[in-house]
DSSP file (Angstrom, degrees, kcal/mol; ACC not computed):
  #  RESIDUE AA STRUCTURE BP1 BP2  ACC     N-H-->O    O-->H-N    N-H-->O    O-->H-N    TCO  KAPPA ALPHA  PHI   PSI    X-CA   Y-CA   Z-CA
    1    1 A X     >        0   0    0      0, 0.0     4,-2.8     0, 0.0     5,-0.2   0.000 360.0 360.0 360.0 -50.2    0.0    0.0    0.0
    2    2 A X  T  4  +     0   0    0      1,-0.2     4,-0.3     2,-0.2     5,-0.0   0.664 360.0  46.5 -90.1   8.4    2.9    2.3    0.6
    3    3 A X  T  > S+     0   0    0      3,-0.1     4,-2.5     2,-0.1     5,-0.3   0.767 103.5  63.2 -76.2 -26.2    4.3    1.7   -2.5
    4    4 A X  H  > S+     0   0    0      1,-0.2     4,-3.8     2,-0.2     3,-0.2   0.995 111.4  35.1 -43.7 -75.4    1.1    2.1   -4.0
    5    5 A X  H  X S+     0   0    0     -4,-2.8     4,-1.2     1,-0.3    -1,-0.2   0.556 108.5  68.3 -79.1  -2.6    0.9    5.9   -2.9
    6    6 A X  H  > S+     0   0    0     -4,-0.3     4,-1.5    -5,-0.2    -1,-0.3   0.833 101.4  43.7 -64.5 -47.4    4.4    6.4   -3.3
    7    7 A X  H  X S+     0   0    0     -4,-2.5     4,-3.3    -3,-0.2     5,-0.3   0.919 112.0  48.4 -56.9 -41.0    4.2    6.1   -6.9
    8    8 A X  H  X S+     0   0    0     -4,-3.8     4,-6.9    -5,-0.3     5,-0.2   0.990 115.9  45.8 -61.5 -42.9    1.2    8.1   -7.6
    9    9 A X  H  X S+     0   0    0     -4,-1.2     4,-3.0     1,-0.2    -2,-0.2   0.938 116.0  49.9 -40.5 -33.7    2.8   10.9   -5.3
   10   10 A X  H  X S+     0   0    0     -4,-1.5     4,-1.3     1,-0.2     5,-0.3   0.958 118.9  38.7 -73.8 -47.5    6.0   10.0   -7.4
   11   11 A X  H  X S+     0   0    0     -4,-3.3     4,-1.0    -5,-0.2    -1,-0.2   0.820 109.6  54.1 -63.0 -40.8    3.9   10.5  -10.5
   12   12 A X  H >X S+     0   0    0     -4,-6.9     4,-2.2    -5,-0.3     3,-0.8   0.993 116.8  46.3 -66.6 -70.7    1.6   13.5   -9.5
   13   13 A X  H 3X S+     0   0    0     -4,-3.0     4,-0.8     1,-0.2    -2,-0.2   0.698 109.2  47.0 -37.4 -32.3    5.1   15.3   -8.8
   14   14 A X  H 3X S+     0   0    0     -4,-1.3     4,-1.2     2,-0.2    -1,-0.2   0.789 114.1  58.7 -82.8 -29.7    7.1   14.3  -12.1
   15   15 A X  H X< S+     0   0    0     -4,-1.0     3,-1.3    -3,-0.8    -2,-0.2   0.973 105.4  44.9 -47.0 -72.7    3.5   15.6  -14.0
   16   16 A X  H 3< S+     0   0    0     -4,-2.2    -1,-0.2     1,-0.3    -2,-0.2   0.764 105.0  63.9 -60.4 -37.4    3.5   18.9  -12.8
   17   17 A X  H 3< S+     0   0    0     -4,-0.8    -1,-0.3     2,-0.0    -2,-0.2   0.851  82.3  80.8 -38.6 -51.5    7.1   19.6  -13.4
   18   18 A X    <<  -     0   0    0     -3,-1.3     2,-0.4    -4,-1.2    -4,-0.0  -0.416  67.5-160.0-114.9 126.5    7.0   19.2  -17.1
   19   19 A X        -     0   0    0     -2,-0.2     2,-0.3    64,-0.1    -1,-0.0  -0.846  11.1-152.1-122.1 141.4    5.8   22.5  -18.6
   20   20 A X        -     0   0    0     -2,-0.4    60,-0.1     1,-0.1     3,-0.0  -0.905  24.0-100.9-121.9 148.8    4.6   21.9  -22.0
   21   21 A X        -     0   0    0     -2,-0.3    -1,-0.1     1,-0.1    56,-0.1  -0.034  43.2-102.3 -71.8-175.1    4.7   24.6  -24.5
   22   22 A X        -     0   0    0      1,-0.1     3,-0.2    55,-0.1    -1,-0.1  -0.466  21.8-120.0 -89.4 171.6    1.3   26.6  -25.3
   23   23 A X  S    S+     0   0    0      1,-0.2    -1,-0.1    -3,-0.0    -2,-0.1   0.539 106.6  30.4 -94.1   5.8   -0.4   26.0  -28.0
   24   24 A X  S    S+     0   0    0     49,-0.0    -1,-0.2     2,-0.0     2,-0.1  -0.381  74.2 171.8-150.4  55.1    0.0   29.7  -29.3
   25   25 A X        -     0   0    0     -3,-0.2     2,-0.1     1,-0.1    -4,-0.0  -0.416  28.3-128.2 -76.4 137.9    3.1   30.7  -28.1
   26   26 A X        -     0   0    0      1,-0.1     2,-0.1    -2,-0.1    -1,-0.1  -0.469  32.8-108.3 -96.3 164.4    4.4   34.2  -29.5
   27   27 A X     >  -     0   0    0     -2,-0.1     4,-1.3     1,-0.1    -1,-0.1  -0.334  31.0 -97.6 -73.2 164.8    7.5   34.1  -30.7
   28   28 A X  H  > S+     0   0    0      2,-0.2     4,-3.4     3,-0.2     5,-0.2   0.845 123.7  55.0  -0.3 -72.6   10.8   35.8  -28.8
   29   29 A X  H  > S+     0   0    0      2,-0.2     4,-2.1     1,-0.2     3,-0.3   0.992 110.2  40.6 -49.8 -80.1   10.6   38.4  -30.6
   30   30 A X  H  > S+     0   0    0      1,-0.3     4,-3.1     2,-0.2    -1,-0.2   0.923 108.9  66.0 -59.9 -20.6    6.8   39.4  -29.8
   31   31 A X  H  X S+     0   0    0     -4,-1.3     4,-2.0     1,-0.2    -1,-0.3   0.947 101.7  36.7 -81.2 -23.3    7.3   38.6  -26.8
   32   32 A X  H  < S+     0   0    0     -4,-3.4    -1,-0.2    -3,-0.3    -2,-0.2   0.541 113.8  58.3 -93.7  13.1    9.6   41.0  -25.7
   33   33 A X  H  X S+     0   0    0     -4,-2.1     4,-2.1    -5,-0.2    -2,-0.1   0.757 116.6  42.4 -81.1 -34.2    7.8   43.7  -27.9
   34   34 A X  H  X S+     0   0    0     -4,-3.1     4,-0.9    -5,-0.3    -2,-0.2   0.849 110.7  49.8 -69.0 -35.1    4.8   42.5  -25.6
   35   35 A X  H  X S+     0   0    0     -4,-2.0     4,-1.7     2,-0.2    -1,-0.2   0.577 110.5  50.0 -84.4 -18.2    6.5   42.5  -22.6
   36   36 A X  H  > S+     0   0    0      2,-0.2     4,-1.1     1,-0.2     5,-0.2   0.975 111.4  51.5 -80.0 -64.2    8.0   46.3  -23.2
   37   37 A X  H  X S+     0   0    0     -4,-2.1     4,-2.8     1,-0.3    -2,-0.2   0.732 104.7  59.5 -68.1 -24.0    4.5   47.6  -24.0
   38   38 A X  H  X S+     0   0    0     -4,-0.9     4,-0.7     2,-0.2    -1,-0.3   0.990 111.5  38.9 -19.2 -82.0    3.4   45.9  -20.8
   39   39 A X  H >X S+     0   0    0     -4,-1.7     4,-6.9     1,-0.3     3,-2.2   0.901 114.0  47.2 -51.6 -71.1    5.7   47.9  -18.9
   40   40 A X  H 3X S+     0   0    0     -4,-1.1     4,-2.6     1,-0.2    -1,-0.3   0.906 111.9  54.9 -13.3 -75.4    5.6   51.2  -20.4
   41   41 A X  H 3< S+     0   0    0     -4,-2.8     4,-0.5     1,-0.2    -2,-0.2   0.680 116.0  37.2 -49.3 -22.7    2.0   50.9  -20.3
   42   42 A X  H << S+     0   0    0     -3,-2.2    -1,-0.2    -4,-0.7    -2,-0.2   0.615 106.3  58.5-114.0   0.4    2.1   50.2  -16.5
   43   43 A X  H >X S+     0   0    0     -4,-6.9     3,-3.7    -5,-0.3     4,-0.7   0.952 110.7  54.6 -59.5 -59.3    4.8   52.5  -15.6
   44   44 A X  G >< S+     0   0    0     -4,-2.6     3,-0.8     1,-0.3    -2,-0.2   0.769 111.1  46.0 -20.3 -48.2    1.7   55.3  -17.5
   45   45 A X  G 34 S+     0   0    0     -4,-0.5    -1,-0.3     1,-0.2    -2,-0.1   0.235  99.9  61.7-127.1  32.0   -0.7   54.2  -15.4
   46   46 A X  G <4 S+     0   0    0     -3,-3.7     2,-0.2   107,-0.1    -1,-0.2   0.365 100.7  62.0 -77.6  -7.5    1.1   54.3  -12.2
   47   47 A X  S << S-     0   0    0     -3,-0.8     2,-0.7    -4,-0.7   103,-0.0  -0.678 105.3 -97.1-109.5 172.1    1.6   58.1  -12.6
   48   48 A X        +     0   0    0     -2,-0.2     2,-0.2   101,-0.0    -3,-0.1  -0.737  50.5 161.5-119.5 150.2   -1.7   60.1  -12.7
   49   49 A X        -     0   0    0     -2,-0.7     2,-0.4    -4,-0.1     3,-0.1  -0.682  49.0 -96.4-140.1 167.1   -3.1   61.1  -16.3
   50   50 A X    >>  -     0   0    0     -2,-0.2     4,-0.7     1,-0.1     3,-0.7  -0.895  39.0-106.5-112.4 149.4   -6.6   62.1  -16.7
   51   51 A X  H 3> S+     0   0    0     -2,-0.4     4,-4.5     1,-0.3     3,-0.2   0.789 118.2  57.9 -61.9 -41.6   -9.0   59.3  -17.8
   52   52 A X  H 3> S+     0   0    0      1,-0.2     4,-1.3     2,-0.2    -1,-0.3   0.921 111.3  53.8 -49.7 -62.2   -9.6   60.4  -21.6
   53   53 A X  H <> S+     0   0    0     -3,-0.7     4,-0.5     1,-0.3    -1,-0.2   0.699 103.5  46.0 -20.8 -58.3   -5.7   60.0  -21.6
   54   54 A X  H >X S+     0   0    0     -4,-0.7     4,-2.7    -3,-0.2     3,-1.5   0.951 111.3  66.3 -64.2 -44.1   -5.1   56.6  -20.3
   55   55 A X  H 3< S+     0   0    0     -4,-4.5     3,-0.3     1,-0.3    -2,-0.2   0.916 100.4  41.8 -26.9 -75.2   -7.9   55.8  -22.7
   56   56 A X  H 3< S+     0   0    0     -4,-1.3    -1,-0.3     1,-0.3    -2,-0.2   0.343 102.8  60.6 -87.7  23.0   -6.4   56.5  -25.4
   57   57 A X  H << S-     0   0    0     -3,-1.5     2,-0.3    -4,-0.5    -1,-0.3   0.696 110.5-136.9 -55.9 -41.9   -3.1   55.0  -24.6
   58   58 A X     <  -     0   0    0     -4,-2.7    -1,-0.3    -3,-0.3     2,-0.2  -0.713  12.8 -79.6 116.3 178.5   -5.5   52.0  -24.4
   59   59 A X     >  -     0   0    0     -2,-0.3     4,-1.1    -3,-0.1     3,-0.5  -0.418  42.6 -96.0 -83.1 152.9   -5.9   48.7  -21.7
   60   60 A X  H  > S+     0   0    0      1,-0.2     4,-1.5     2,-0.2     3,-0.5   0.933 124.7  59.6 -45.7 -62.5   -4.1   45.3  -21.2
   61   61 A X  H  > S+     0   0    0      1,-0.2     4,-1.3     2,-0.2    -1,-0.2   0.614 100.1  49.5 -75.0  12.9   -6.5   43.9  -23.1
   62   62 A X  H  > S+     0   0    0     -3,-0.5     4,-0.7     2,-0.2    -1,-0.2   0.815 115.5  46.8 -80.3 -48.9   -5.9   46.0  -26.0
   63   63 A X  H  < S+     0   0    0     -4,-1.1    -2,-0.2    -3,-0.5     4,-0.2   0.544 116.0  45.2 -69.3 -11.6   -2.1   45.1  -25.8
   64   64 A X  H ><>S+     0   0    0     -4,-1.5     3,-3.7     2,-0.1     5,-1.0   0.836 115.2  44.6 -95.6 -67.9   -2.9   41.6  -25.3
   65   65 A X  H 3<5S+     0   0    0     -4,-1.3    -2,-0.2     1,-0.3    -3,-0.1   0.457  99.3  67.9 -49.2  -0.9   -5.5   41.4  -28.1
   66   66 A X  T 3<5S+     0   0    0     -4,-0.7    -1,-0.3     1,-0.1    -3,-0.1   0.726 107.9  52.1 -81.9 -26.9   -3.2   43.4  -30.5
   67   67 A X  T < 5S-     0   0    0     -3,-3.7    -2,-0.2    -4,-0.2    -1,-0.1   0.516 114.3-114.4 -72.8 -20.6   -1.3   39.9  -29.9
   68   68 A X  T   5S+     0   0    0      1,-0.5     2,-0.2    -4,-0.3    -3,-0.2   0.631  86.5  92.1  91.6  15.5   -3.5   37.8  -30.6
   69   69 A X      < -     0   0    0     -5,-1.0    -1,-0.5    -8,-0.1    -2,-0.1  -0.673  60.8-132.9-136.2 179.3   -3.7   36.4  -26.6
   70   70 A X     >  -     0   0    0     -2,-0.2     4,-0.8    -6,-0.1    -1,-0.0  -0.411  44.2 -90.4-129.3-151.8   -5.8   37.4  -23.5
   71   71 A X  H  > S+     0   0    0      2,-0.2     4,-3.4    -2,-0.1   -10,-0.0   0.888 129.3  55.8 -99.1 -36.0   -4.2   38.0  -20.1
   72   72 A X  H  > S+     0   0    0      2,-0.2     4,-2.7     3,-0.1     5,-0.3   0.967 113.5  43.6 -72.0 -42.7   -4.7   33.9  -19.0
   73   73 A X  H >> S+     0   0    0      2,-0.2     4,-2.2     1,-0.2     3,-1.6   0.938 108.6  62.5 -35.6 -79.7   -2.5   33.0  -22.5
   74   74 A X  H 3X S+     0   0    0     -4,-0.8     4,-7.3     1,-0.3    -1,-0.2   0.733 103.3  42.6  17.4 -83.9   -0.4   35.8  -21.3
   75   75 A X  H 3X S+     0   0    0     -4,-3.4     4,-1.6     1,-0.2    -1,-0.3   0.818 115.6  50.0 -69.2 -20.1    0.6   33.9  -18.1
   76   76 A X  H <X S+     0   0    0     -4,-2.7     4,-3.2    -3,-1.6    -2,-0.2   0.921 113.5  41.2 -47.9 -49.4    1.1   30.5  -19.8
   77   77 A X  H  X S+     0   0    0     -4,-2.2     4,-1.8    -5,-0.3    -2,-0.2   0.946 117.8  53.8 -79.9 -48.1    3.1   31.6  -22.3
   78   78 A X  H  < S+     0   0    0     -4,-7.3    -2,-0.2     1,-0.2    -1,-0.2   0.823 116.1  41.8 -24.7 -55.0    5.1   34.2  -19.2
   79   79 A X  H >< S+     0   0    0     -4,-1.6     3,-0.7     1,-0.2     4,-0.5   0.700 109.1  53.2 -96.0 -35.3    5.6   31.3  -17.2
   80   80 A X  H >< S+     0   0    0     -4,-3.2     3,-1.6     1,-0.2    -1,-0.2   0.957 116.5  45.3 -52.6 -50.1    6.8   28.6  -20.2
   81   81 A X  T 3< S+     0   0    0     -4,-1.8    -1,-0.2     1,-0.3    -2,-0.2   0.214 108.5  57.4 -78.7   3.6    9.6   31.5  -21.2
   82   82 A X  T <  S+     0   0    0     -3,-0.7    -1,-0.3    -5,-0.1    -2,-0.2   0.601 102.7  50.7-113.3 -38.3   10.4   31.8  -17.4
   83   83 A X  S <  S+     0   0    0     -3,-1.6     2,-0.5    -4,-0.5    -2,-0.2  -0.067 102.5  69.0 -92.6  46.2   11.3   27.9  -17.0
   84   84 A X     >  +     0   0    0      0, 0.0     4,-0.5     0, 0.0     0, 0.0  -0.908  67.6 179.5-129.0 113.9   13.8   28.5  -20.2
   85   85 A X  H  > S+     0   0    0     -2,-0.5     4,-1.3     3,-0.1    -2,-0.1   0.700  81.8  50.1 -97.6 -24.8   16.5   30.9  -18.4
   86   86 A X  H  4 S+     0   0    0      2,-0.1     4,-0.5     3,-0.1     5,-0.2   0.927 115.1  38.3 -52.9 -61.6   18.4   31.1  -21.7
   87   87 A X  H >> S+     0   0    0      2,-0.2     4,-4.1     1,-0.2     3,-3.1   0.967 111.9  62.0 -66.0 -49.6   15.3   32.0  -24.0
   88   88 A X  H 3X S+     0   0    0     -4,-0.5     4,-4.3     1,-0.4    -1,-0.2   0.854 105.8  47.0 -52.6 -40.0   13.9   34.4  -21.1
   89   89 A X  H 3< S+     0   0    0     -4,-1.3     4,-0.4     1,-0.2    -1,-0.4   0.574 101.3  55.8-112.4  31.2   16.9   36.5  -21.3
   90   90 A X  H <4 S+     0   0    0     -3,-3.1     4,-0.3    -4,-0.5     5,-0.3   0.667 115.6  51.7 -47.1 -38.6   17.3   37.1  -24.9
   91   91 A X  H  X S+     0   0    0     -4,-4.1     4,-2.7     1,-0.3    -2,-0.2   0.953 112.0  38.0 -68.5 -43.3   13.6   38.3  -24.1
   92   92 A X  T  < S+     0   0    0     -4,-4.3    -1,-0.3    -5,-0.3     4,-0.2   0.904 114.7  52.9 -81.3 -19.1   14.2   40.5  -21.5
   93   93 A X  T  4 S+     0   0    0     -4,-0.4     4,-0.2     2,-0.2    -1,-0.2   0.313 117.3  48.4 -92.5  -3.0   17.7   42.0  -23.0
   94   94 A X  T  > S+     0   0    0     -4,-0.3     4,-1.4     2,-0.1    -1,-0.2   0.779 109.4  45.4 -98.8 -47.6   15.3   42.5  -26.1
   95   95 A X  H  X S+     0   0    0     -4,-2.7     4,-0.8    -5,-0.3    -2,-0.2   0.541 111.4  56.7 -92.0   4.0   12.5   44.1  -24.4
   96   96 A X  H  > S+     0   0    0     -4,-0.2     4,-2.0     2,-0.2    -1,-0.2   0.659 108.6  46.3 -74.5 -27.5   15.2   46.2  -22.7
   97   97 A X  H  > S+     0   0    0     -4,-0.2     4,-1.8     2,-0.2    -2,-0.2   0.875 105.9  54.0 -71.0 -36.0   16.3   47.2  -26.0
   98   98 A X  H  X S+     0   0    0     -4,-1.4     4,-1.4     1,-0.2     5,-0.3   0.909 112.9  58.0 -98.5 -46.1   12.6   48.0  -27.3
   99   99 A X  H  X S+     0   0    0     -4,-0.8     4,-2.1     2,-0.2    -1,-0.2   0.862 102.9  42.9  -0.1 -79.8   12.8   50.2  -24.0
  100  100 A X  H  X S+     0   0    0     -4,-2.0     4,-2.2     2,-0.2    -2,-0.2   0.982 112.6  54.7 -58.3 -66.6   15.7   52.3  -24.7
  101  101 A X  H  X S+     0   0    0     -4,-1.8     4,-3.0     2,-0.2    -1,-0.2   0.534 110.5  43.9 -14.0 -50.3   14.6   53.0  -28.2
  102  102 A X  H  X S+     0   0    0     -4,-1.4     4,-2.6     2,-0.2     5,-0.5   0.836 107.8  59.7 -95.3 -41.8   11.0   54.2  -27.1
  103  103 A X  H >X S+     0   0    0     -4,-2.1     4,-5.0    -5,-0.3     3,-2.1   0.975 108.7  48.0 -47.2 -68.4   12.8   56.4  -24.1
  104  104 A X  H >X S+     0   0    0     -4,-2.2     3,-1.4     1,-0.3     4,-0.7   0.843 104.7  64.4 -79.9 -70.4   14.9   58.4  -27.3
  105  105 A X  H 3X S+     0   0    0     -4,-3.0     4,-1.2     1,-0.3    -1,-0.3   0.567 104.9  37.0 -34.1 -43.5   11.9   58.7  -28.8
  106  106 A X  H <X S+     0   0    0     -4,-2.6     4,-4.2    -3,-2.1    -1,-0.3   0.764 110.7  60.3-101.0 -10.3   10.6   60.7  -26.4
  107  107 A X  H <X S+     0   0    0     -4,-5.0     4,-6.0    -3,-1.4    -1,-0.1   0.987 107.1  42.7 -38.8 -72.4   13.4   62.5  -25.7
  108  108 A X  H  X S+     0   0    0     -4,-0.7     4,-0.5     2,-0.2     5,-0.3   0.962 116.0  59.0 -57.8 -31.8   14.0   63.9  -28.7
  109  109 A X  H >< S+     0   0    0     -4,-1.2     3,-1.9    -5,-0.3     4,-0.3   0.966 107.8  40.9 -31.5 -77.0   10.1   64.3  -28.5
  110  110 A X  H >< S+     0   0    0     -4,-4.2     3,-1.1     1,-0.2    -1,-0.3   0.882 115.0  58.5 -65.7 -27.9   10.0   66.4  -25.5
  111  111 A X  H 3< S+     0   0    0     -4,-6.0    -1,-0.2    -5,-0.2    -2,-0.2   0.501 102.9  46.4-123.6  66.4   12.9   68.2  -26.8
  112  112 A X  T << S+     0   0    0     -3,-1.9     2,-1.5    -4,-0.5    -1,-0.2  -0.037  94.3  85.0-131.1   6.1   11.7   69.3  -29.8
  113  113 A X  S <  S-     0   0    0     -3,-1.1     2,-1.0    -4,-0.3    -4,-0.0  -0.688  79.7-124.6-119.4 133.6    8.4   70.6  -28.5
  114  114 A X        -     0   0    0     -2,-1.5    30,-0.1     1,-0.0    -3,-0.1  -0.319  13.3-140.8 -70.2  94.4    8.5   74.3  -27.0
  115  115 A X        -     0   0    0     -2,-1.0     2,-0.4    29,-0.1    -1,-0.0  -0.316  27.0-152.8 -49.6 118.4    7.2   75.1  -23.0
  116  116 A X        -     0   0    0     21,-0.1     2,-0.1     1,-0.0     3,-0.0  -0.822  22.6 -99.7 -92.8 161.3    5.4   78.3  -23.0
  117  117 A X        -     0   0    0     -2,-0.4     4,-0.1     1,-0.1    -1,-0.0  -0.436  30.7-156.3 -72.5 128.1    4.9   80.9  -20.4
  118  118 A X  S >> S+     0   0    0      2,-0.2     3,-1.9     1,-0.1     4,-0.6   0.938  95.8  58.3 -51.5 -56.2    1.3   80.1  -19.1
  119  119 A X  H >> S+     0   0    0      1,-0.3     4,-1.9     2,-0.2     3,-1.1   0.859 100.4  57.6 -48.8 -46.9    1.0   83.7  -17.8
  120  120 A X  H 3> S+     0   0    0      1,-0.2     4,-0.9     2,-0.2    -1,-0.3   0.604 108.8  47.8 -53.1 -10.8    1.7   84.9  -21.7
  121  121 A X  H <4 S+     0   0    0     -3,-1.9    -1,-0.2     3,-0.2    -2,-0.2   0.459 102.6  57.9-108.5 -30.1   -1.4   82.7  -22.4
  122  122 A X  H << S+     0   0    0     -3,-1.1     4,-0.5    -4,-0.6    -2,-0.2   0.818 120.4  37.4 -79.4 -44.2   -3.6   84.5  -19.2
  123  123 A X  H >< S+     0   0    0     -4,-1.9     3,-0.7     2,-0.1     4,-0.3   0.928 116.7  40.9 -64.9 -51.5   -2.8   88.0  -21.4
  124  124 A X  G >< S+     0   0    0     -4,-0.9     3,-2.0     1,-0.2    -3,-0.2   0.982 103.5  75.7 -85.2 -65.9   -2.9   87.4  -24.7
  125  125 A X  G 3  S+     0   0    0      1,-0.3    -1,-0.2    -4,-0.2    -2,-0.1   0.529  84.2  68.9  17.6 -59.1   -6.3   85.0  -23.8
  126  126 A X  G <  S+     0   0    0     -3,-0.7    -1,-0.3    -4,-0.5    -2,-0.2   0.895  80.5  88.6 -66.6 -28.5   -8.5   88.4  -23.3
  127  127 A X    <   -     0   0    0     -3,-2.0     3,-0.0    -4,-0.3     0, 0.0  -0.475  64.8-161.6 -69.2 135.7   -8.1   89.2  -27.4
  128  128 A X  S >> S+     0   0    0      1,-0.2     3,-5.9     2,-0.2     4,-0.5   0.939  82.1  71.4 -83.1 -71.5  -11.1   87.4  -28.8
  129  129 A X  T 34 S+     0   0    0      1,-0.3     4,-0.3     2,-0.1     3,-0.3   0.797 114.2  27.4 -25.1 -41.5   -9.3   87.5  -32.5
  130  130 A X  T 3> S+     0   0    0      1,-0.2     4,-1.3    -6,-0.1    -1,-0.3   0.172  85.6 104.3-140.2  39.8   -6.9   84.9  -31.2
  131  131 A X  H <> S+     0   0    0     -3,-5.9     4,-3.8     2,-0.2     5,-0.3   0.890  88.8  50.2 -63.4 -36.6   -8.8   82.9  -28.4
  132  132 A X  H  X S+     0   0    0     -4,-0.5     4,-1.1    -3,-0.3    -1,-0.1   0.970 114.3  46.3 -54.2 -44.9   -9.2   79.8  -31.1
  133  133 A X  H  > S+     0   0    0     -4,-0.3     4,-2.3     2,-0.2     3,-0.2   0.973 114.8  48.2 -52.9 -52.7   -5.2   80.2  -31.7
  134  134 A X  H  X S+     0   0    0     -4,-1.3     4,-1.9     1,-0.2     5,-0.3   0.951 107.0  50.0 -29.8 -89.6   -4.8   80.4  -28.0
  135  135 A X  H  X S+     0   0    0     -4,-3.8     4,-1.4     2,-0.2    -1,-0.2   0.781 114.2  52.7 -29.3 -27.5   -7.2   77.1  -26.8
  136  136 A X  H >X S+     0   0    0     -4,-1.1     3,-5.7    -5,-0.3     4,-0.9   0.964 110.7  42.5 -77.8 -64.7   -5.1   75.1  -29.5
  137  137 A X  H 3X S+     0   0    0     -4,-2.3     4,-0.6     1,-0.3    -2,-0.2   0.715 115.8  49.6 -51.1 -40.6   -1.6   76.2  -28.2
  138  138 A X  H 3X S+     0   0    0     -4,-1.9     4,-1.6     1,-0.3    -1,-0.3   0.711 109.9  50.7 -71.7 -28.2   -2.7   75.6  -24.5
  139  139 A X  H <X S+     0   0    0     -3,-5.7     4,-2.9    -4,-1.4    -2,-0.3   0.911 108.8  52.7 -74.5 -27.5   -4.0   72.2  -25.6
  140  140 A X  H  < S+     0   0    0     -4,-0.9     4,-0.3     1,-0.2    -2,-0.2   0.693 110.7  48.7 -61.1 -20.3   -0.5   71.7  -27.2
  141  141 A X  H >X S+     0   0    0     -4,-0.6     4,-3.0    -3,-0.3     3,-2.2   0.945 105.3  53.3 -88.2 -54.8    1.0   72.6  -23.8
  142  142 A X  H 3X S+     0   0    0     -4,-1.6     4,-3.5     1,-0.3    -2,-0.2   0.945 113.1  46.9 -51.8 -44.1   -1.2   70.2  -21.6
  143  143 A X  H 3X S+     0   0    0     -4,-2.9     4,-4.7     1,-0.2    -1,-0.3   0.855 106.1  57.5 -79.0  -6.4    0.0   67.3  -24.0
  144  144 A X  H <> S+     0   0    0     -3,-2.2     4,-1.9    -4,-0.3    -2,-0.2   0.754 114.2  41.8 -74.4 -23.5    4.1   68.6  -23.7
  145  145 A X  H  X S+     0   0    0     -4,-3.0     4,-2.7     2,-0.2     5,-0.2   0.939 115.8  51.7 -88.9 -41.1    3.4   68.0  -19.7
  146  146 A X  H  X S+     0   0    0     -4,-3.5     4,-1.0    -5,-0.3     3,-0.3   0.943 112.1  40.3 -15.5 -81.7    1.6   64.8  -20.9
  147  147 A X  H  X S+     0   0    0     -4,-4.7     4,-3.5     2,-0.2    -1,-0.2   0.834 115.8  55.6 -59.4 -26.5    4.6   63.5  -23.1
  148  148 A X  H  X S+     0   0    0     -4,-1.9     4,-2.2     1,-0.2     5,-0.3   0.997 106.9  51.7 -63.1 -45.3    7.1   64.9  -19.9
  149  149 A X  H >< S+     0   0    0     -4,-2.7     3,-0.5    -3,-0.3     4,-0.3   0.897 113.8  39.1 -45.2 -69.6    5.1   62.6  -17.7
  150  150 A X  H >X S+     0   0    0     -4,-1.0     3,-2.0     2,-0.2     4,-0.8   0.912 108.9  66.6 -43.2 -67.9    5.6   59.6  -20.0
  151  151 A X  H >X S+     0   0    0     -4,-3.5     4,-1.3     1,-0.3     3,-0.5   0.639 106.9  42.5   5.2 -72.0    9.3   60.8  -20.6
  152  152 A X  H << S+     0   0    0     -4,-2.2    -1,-0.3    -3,-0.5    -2,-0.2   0.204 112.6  49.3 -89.1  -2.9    9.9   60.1  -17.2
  153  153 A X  H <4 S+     0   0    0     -3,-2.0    -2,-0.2    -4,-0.3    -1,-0.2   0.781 107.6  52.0-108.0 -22.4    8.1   56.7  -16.7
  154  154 A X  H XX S+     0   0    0     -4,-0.8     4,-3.6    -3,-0.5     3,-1.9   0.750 110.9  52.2 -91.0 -36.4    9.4   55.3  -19.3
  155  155 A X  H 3X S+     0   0    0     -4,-1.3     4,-0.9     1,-0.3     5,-0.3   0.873 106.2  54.8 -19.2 -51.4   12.9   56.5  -17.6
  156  156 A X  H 34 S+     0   0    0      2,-0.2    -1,-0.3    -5,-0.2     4,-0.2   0.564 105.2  53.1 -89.5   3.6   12.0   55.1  -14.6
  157  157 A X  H <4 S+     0   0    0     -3,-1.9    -2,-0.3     2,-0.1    -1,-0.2   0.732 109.8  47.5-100.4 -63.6   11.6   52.0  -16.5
  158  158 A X  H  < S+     0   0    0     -4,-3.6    -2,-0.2     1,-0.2     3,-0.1   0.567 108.4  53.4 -32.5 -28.9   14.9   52.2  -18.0
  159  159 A X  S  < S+     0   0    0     -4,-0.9     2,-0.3    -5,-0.2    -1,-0.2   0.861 124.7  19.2 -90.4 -49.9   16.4   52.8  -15.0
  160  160 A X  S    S-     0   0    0     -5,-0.3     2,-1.3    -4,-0.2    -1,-0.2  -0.779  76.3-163.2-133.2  89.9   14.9   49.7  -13.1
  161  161 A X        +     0   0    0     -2,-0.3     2,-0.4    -3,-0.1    -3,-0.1  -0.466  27.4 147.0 -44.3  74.2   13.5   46.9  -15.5
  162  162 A X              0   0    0     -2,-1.3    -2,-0.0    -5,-0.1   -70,-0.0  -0.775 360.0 360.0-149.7 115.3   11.3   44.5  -14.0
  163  163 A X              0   0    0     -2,-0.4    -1,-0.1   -71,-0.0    -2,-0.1   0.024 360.0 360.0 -36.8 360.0    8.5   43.2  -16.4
């Protein structure tokens, strides 16, 4: 009898070990393109952005369905690419790279878009003739503190990596 339940135990253990791949496993490659937009996306929406905003960055499940997965896929496919220590860090030294990339983007981003004086905006405001002009420039400003805010999250992402 106690060999009996020593073999199933023996069996139940050896089972669970053995991680089989998914059946829709992204490649390397997409996975650390997924795994970058992850991060990014949840450095974004640790800092506070106003709803329309986050919107349109999008969800996880937008970034997961742009993939062709859902969030449960997601953790299969995480966790197969997790017992591979080889594969996993080509992936993360890839999705550091896809990182870096998106950071000088918005460097040069933020610094090719121009901070105006608010207060010049509080003056010139009272001329009706160039209220339209105005509202535009003031929305351009709200989205330069936007992109700085991102700037810096994806920075802070850069700085300390963990997927």
């Amino acid at each position: 009898m106690k060999l009996y339940i020593y073999r199933i135990l023996s069996l139940l253990v050896l089972s669970c070990s053995k991680i089989t791949q998914p059946s829709n496993l992204l490649p390397k490659d997409k996975m650390a393109e997924l795994l970058a937009e992850l991060a990014i996306y949840n450095s974004i929406t640790n800092y506070y952005f106003s709803t329309d905003t986050i919107y349109v960055i999008g969800n996880q499940k937008d970034i997961f369905a742009k993939y062709g997965i859902d969030s449960l896929s997601f953790q299969e496919q995480h966790h197969y690419y997790k017992t591979r220590m080889e594969e996993y860090s080509e992936i993360i030294d890839e999705t550091k790279k896809i990182i870096s990339s998106q950071l000088e983007l918005a460097e040069k981003e933020v610094e090719n878009t121009k901070m105006f004086d608010i207060d010049e905006f509080l003056e010139i405001k009272t001329d009706p003739l160039l209220e339209e002009e105005i509202d535009a420039l003031s929305n351009s400003i709200t989205k330069k503190r936007e992109l700085t805010k991102l700037f810096n999250s994806v920075k802070e992402i850069k700085e300390n990596p963990n997927p």
